[in-house]
MDTraj code that builds the backbone (N, CA, C; nanometers):
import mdtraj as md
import numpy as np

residues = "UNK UNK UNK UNK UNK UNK UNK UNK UNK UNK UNK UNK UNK UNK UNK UNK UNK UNK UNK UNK UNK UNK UNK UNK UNK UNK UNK UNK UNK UNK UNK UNK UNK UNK UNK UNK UNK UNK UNK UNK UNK UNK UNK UNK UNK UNK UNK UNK UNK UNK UNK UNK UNK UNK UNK UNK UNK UNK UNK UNK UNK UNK UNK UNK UNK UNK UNK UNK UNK UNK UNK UNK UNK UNK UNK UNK UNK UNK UNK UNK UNK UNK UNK UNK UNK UNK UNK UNK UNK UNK UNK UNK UNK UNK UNK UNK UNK UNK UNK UNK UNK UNK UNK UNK UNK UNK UNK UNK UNK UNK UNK UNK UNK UNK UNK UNK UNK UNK UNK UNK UNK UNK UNK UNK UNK UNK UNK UNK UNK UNK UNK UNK UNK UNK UNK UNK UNK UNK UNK UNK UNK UNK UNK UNK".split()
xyz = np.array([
    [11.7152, 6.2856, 7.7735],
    [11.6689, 6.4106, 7.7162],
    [11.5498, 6.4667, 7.7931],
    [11.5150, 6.4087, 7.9273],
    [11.4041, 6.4888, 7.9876],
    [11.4312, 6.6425, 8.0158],
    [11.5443, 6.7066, 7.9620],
    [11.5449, 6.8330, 8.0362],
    [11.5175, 6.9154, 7.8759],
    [11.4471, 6.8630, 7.7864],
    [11.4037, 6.8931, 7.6485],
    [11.2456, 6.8886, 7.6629],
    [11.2316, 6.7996, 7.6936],
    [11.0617, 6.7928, 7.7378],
    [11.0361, 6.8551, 7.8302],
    [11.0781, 6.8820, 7.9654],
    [11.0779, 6.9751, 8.0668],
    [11.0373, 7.1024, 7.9818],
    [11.1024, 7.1323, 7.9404],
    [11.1075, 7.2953, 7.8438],
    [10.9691, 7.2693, 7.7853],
    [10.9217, 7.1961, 7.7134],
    [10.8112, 7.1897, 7.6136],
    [10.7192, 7.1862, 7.7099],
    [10.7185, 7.1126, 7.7969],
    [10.6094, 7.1276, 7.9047],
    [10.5584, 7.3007, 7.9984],
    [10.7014, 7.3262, 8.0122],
    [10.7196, 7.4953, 8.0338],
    [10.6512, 7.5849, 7.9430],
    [10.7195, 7.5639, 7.8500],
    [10.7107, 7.6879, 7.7227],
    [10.5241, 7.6466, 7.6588],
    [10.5178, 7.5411, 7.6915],
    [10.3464, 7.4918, 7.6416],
    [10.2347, 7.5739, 7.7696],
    [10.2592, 7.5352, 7.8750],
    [10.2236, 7.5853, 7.9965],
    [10.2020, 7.8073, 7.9597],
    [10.3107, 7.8378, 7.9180],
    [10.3661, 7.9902, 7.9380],
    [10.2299, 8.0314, 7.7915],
    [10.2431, 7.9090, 7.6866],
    [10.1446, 7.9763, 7.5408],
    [10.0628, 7.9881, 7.5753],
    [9.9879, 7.8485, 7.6652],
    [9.8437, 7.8154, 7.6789],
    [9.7910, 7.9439, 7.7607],
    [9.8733, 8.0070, 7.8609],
    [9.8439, 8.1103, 7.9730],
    [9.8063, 8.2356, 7.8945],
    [9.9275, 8.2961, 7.7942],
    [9.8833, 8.3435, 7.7244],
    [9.7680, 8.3801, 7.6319],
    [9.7394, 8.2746, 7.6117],
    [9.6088, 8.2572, 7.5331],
    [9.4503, 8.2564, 7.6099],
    [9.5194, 8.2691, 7.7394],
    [9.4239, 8.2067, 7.8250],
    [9.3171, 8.0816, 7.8680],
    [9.4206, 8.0175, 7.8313],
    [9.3587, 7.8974, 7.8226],
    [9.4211, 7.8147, 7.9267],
    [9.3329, 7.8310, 8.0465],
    [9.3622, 7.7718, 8.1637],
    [9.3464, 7.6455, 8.2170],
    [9.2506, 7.5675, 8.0778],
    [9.2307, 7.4099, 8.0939],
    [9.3838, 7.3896, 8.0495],
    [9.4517, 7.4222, 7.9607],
    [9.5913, 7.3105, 7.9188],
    [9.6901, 7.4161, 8.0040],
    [9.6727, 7.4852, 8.0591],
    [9.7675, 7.5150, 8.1911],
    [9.7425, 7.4654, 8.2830],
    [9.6353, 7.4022, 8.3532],
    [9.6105, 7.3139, 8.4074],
    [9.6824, 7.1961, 8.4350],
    [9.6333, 7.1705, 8.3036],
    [9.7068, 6.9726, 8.2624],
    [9.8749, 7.0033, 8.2938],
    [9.9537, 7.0837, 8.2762],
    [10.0366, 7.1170, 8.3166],
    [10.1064, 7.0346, 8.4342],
    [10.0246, 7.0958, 8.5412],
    [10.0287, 7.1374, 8.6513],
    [10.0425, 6.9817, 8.7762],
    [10.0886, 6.9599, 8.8737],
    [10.0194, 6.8378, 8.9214],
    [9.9741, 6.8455, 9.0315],
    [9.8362, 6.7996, 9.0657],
    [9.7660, 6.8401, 9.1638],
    [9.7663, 6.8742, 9.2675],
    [9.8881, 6.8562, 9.3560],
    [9.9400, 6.9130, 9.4989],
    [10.0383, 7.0085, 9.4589],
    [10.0240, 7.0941, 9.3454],
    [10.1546, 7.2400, 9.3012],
    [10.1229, 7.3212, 9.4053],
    [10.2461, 7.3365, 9.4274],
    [10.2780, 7.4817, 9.5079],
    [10.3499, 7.6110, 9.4121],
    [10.2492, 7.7317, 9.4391],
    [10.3228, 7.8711, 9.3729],
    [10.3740, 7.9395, 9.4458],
    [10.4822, 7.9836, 9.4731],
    [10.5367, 8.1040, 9.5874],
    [10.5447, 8.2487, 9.4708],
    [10.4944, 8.3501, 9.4924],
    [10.5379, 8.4361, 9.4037],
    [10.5549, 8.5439, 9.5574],
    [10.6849, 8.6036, 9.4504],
    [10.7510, 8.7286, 9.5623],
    [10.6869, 8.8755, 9.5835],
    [10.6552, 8.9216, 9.7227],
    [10.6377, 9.0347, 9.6938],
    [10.5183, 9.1177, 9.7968],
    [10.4682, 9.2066, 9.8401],
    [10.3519, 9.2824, 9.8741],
    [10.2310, 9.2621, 9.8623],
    [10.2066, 9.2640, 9.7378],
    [10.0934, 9.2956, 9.6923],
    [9.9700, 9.1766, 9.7513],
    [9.8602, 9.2048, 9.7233],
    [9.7393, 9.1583, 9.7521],
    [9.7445, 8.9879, 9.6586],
    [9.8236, 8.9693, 9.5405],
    [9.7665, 8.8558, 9.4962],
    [9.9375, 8.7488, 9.5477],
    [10.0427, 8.7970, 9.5764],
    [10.1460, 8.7463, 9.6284],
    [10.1618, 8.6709, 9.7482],
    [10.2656, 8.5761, 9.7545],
    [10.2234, 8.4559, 9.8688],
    [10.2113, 8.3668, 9.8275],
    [10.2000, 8.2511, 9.8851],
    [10.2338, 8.0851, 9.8501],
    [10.0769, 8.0426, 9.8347],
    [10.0549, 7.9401, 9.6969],
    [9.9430, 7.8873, 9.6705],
    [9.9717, 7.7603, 9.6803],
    [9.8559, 7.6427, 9.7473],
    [9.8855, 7.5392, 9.7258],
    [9.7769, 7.4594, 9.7095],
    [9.8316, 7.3696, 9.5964],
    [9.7055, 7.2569, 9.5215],
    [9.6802, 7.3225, 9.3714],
    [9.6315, 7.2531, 9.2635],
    [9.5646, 7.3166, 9.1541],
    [9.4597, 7.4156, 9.1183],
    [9.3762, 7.3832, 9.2454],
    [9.2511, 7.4697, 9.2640],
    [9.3050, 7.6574, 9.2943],
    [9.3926, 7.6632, 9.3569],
    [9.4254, 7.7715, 9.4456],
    [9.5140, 7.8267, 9.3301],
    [9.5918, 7.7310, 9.2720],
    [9.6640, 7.7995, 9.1537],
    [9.6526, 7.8121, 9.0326],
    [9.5402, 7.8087, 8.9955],
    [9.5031, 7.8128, 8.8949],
    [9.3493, 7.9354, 8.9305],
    [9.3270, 7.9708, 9.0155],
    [9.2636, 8.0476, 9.0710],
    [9.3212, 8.1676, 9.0802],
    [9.4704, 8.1552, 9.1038],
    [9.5573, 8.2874, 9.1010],
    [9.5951, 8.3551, 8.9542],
    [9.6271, 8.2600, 8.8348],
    [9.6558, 8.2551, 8.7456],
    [9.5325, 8.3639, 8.6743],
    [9.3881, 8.2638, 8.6956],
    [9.2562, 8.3548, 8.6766],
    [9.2501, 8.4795, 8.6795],
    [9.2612, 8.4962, 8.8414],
    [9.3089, 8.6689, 8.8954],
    [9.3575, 8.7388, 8.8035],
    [9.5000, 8.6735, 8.7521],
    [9.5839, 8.7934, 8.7035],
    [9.5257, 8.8387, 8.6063],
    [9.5213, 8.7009, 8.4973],
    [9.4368, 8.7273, 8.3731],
    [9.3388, 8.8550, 8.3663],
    [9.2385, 8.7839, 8.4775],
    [9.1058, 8.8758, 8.4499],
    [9.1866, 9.0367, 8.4943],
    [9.2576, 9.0742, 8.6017],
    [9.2856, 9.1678, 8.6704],
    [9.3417, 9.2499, 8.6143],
    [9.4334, 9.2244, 8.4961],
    [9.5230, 9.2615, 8.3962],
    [9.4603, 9.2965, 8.2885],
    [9.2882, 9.2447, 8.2458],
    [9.1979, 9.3389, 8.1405],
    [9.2544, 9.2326, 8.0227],
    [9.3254, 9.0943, 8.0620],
    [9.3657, 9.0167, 7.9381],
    [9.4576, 9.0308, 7.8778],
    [9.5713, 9.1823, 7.9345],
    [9.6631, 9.2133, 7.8843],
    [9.8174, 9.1573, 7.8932],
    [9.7690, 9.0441, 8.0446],
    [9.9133, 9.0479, 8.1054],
    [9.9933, 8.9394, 7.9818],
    [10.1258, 9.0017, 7.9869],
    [10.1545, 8.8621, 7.8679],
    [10.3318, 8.8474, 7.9025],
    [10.3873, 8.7649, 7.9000],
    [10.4914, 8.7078, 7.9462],
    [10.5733, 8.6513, 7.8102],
    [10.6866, 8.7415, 7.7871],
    [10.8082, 8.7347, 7.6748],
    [10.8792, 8.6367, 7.7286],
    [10.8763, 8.5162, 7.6979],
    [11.0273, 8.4494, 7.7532],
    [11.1457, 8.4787, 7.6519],
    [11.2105, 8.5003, 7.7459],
    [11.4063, 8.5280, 7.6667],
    [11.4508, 8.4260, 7.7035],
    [11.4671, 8.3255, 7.7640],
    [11.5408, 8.2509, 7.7604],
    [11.4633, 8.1224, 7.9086],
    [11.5148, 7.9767, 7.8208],
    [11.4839, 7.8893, 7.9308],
    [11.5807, 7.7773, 7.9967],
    [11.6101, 7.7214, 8.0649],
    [11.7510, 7.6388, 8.1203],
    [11.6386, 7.5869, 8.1510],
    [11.7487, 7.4254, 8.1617],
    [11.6540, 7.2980, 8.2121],
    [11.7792, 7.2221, 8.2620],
    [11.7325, 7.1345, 8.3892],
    [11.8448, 7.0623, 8.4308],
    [11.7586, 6.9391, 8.4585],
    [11.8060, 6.8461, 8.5179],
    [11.6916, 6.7111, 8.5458],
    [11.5291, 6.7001, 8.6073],
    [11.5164, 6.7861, 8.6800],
    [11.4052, 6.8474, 8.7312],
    [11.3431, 6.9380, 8.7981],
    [11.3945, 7.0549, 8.7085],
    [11.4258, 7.2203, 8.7142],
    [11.3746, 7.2776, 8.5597],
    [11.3322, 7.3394, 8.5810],
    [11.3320, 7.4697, 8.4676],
    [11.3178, 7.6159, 8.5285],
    [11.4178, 7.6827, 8.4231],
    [11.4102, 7.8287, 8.5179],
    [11.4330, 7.8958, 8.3765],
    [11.3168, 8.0038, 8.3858],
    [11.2713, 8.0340, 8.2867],
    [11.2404, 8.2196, 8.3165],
    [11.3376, 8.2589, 8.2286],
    [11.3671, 8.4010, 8.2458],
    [11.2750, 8.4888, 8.0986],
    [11.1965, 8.5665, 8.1482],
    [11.1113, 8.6664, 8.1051],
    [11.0516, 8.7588, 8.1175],
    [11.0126, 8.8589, 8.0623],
    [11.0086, 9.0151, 8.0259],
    [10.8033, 9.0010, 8.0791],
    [10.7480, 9.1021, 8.1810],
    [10.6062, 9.0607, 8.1940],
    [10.5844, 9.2180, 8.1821],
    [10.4541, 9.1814, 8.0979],
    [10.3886, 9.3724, 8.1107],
    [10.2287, 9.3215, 8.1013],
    [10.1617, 9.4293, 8.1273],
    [10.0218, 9.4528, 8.1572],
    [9.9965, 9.5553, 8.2181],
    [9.8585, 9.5834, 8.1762],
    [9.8232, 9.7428, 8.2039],
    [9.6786, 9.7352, 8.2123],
    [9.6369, 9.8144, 8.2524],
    [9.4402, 9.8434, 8.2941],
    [9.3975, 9.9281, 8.2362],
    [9.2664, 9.9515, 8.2024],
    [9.1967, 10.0732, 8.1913],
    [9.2043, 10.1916, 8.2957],
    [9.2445, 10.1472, 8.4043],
    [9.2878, 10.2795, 8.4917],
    [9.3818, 10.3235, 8.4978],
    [9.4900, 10.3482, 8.4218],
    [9.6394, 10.3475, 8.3835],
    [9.7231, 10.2910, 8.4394],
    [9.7080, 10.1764, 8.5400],
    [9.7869, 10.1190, 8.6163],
    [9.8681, 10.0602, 8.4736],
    [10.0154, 10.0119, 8.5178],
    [10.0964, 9.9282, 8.3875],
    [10.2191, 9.8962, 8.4731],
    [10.2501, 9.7514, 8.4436],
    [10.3925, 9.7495, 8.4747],
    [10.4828, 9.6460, 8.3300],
    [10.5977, 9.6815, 8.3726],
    [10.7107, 9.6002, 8.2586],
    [10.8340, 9.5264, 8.3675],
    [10.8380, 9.4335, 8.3942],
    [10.9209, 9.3689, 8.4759],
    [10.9960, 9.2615, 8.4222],
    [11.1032, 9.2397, 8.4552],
    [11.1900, 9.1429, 8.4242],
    [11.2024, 9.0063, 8.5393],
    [11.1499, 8.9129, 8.5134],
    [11.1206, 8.7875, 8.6107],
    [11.1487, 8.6941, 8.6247],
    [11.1985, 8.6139, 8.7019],
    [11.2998, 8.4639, 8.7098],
    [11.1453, 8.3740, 8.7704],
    [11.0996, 8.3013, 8.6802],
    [11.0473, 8.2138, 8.7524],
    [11.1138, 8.0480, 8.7578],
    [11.1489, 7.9581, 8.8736],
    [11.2001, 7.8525, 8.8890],
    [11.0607, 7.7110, 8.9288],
    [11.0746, 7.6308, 8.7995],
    [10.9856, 7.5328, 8.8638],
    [10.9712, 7.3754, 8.8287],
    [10.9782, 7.3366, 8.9848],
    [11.0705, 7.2432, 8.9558],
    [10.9363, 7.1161, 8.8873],
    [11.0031, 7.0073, 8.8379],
    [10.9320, 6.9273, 8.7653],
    [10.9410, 6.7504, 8.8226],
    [10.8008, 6.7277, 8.8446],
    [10.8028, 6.5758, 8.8961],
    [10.6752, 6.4762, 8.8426],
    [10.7174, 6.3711, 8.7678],
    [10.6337, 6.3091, 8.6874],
    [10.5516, 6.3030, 8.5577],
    [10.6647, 6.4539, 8.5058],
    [10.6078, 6.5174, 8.3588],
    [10.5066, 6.6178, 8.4011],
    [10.4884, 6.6527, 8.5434],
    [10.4304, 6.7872, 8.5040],
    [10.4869, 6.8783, 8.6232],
    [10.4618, 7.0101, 8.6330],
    [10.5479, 7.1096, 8.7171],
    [10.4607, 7.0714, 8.8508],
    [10.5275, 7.0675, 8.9453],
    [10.5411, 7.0241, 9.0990],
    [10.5122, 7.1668, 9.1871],
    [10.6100, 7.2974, 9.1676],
    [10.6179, 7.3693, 9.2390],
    [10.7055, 7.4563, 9.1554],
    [10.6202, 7.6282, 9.1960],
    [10.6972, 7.7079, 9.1527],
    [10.7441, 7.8505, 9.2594],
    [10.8457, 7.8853, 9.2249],
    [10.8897, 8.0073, 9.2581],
    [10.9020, 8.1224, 9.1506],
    [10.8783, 8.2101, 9.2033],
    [10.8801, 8.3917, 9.0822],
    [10.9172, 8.4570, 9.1426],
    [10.9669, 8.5234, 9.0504],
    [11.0650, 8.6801, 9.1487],
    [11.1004, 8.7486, 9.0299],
    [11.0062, 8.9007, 9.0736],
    [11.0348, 9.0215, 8.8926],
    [11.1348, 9.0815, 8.9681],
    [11.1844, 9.1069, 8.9152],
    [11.3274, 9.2260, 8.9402],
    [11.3093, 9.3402, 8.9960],
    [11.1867, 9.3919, 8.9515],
    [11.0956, 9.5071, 9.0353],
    [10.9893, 9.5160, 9.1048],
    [11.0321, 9.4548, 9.1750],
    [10.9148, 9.4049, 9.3193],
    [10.8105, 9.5355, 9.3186],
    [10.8388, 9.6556, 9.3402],
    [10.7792, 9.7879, 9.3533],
    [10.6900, 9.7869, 9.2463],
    [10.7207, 9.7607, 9.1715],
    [10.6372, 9.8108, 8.9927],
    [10.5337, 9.7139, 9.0158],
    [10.5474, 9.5405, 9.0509],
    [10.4692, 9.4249, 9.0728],
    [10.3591, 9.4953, 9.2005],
    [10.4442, 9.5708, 9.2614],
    [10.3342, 9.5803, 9.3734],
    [10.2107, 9.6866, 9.3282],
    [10.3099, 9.8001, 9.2825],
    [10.2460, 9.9427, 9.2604],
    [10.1255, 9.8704, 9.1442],
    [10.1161, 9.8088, 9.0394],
    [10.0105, 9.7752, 8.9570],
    [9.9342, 9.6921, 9.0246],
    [9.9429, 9.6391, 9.1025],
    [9.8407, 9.5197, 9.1903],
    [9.7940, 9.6006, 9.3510],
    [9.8916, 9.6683, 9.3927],
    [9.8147, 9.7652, 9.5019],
    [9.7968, 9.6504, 9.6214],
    [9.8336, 9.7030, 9.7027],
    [9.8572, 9.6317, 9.8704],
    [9.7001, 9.5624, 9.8758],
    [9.5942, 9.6047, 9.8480],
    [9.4573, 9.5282, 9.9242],
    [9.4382, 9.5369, 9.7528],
    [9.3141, 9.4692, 9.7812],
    [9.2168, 9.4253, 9.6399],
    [9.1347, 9.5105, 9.6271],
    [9.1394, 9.6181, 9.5205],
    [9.0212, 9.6921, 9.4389],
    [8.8933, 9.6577, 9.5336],
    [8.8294, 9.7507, 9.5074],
    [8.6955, 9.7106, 9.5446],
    [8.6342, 9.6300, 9.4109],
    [8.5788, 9.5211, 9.4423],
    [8.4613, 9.4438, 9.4079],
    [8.5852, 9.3128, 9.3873],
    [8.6948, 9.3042, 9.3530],
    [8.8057, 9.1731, 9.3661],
    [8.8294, 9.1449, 9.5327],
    [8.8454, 9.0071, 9.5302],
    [8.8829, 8.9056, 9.6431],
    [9.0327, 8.8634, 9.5956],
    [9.1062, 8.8303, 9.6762],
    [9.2297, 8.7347, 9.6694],
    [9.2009, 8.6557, 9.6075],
    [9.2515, 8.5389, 9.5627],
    [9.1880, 8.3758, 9.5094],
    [9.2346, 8.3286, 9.6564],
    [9.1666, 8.2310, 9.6830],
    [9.2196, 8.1307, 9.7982],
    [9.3309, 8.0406, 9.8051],
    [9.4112, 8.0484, 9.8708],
    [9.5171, 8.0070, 9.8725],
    [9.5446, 7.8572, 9.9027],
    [9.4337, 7.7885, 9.8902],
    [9.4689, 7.5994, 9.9636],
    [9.4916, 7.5918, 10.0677],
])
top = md.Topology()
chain = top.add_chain()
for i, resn in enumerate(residues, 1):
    res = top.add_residue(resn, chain, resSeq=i)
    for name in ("N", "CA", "C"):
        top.add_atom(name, md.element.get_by_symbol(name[0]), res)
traj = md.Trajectory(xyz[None], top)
């Protein structure tokens, strides 16, 4: 039944983020994770280690005004896989907003997630709310 706990580990990971609570997204996580997320924009590109990804995670949070929040519709689990399909929106005080539909895949080793991949359906919308360079007074997070 590990592909039951897989999920709980997922779907625990997806609340805690929500909530912003980046210590038990953390614990999640295992210390050499890799994030690939798809796309243009300034915070997109491969992160690697906990530090770097959980640094990105930060970004969005803060970047998003606390808004960004992630609907899961649905999650599949296979032996050490979860792919976990959901609805993402967030918006700014400067009217930036997007609503995207997103496949994130990540795979799982030793009870906690190893490495992930993301990909929204509307790459353009992901980009257009995050904008090719970083706002003035934001940095990238560092990438490991």
């Amino acid at each position: 039944m590990a592909e039951q706990s897989h999920i709980e580990l997922v779907r625990g990971a997806f609340e805690a983020f929500g909530k912003g609570d980046l210590d038990t997204v953390k614990e999640s996580f295992s210390p050499d994770v890799t994030w690939f997320s798809a796309g243009r924009s300034w915070l997109v590109g491969t992160y690697q280690g906990i530090d770097a990804v959980i640094g990105l995670l930060a970004t969005i949070f803060a970047y998003s005004e606390g808004t960004y929040n992630t609907e899961v519709t649905d999650i599949l689990a296979g032996d050490d896989v979860v792919v976990v399909l959901q609805k993402v929106t967030a918006s700014r005080s400067d009217g930036r907003s997007m609503s995207v539909d997103a496949v994130l895949v990540a795979d799982i080793a030793d009870g906690r997630i190893s490495n992930v991949r993301a990909w929204p359906d509307d790459i353009y919308a992901e980009d257009e709310f995050y904008g090719a360079e970083p706002p003035e007074g934001w940095t990238a997070p560092a990438r490991g």
